[in-house]
Steps between C-alpha positions, in 0.01 A plus 500: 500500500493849382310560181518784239169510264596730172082578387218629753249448239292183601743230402717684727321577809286161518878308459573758811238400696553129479866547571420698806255218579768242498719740669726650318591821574380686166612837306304618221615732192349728247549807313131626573423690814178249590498128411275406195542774280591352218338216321303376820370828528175436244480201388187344383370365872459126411652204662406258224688146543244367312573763207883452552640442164774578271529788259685257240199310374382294201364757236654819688744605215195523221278639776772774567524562101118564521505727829770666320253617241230581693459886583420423924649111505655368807866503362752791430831472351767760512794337365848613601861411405538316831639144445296380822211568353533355192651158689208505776281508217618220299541303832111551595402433132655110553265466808193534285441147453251313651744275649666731659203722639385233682826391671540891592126487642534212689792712673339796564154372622616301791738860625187703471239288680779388771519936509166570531462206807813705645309832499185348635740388786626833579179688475334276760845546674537866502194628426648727193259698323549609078117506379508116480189315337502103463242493215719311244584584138279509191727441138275662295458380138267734239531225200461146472832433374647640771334261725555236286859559580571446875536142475923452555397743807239263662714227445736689735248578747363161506877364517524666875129493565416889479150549534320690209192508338402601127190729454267611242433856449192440793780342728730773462219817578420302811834473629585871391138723488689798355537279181100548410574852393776348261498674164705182331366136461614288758591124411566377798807495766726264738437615845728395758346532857828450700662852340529809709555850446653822714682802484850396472656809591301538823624152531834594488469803727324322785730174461771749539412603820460107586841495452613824671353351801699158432800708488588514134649843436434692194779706274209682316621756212872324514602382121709206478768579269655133505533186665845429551650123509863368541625167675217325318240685672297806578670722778262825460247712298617892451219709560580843646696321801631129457268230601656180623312149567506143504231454217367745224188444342459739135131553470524818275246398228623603151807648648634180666630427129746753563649411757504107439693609143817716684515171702529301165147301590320606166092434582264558251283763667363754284218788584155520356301786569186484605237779607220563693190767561391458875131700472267572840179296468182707366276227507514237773252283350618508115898420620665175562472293786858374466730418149403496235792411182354610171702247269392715193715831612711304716399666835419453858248695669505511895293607736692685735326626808262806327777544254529259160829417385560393123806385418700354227632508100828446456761755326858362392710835543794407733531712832286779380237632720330755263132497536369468156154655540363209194533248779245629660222381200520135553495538879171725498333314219509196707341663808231659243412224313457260771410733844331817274471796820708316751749743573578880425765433270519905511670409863748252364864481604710366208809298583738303328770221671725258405466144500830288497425201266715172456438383134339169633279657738611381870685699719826420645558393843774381645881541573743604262852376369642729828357286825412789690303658221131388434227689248170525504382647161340441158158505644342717169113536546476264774725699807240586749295105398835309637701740700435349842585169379836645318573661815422208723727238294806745485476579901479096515814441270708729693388387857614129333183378483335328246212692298142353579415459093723372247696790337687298278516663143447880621895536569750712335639169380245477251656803281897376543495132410 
């Protein structure tokens, strides 16, 4: 069949490249003039399945009070007079039960490390290149109490046999040496050795070229202005020229929303910014080996090639891409406090993105009230962690095949009754 991708971000392009695999013959749109220049372009670098988790947790909505209040906290809220907001919100706040972060773990897990084997696959395959390491993920905990509190977590690991181990402040300097120049206590930390990390950008560049060689044509800098349905399906996208196929596939992050709402498919997809600083390495031997997720600030630090990406907080302001320059704080505290002289943080590049978040935490796969429509969105934090598996069960739904893992529950279904 032919196939029109709306996104060449990483959802987009991996989905691409499987499609081409089973082959389809692929188009790909987006309003940039390179693919992943939006919110793939810097991300935090980890591909944690281990670490894959909901935002909507037990004890979230009294943490966010408290980040609220604090000067650097993880958290920012910009309220607006935007309905959607205000209903996203209210929807995530039911998911904070323990009940129900554990049935939205168990979903997410399962996609993540069935991604990760995926990319494994197609790095032996290929031979694709994006300042990969394979030297796992260290959860990083500087008080006892927040060690004491990973249990519903390991349950979920243990449930689909995810290796970890926990560590004592010793265990966690040996597995990351940069930590012996930490300026914090350390309690201890959940290291997963099965995590990965890379450049997802790079990623997305080089897979692109994968798939220019596969045959999958690019419409880079085109804006999709609609996707247009009658007879009870869709018959074509308008971009700057009409584009006609058999099957669509809406992988436009945040936007997607959009799009799905002028077809009356309401999704609960809502943006939360996050930033980054992405700082040149000053000192080889005081930097992190791999990732390293300071639960205190809510952070991820990466080792990137000789560059160090850290990357997170989270800022509730609807589509707005202002760089607020106090975003910065928490992001360079963390690499201070826990990897003093690491990088030149006089060097950094600041970036912001946005992450489109379901209010129970997986993203939606699957096709949509239209048969010829399918969506592959929702992924928040966790894009670049489970996009080859996201990509790899949509390419298999619309070749008629059935997915490899169970994907029951991660529908649009879920959100219409």
């Amino acid at each position: 069949m032919k196939v029109i991708v709306v996104g060449g971000g990483v959802i987009g392009v991996t989905t691409a490249y499987y499609l081409a695999e089973a082959g389809h013959e692929v188009v790909v749109y987006d309003r940039q003039k390179g693919p992943a220049q939006e919110t793939s372009y810097a991300n935090s670098g980890e591909i944690s399945s281990g670490c894959a988790s909901p935002l909507a947790a037990p004890g979230v909505p009294l943490k966010a009070l408290k980040w609220l209040a604090m000067k650097d906290g993880p958290f920012s809220f910009r309220p607006k007079f935007d309905p959607k907001m205000w209903m996203w919100l209210a929807r995530m706040l039911r998911n904070c039960t323990a009940e129900r972060y554990q049935a939205n773990k168990s979903l997410m897990v399962p996609l993540a490390e069935y991604s990760r084997d995926l990319l494994r696959v197609l790095r032996e395959g290929t031979d694709i290149a994006y300042d990969e390491l394979s030297h796992g993920t260290l959860q990083l905990f500087r008080t006892q109490e927040q060690l004491d509190g990973i249990g519903s977590d390991m349950a979920v690991l243990d449930k689909f046999e995810v290796p970890y181990e926990i560590l004592d402040a010793a265990g966690c300097i040996a597995a990351e040496p940069g930590l012996a120049g930490a300026r914090h206590d350390i309690a201890g930390g959940l290291r997963l050795p099965d995590d990965e990390t890379g450049d997802c950008r790079l990623f997305v560049q080089r897979l692109t070229e994968l798939c220019v060689e596969r045959g999958v044509v690019f419409k880079l800098g085109q804006k999709v202005f609609s996707i247009d349905a009658w007879a009870g399906k869709v018959q074509r996208i308008t971009a700057d020229g009409p584009g006609e196929a058999d099957a669509f596939v809406l992988a436009a992050g945040s936007y997607s929303e959009r799009f799905m709402r002028k077809l009356h498919q309401r999704l609960p997809v809502y943006p939360l910014k996050g930033y980054s600083l992405t700082v040149p390495v000053a000192n080889a031997d005081a930097a992190p080996v791999s990732t390293i997720i300071d639960e205190t600030y809510k952070v991820a630090i990466t080792r990137l090639g000789d560059r160090i990406r850290i990357g997170g907080t989270v800022e509730m302001s609807g589509f707005d891409l202002t760089l607020h320059e106090s975003r910065r704080a928490p992001l360079e505290r963390s690499l201070g406090e826990l990897f003093p002289g690491a990088g030149d943080l006089r060097e950094a590049h600041f970036w912001c993105g946005l992450r489109p978040m379901t209010p129970d935490g997986p993203p939606i796969l699957g096709r949509t009230k239209l048969p010829n429509l399918y969506i592959n969105i929702g992924h928040g934090m966790l894009g670049w962690t489970m996009a080859c598996g996201s990509g790899k069960i949509l390419a298999d739904m619309i070749s008629g095949r059935e997915p490899e893992i169970d994907i029951s529950g991660l529908g649009p279904a879920r959100f219409w009754g």
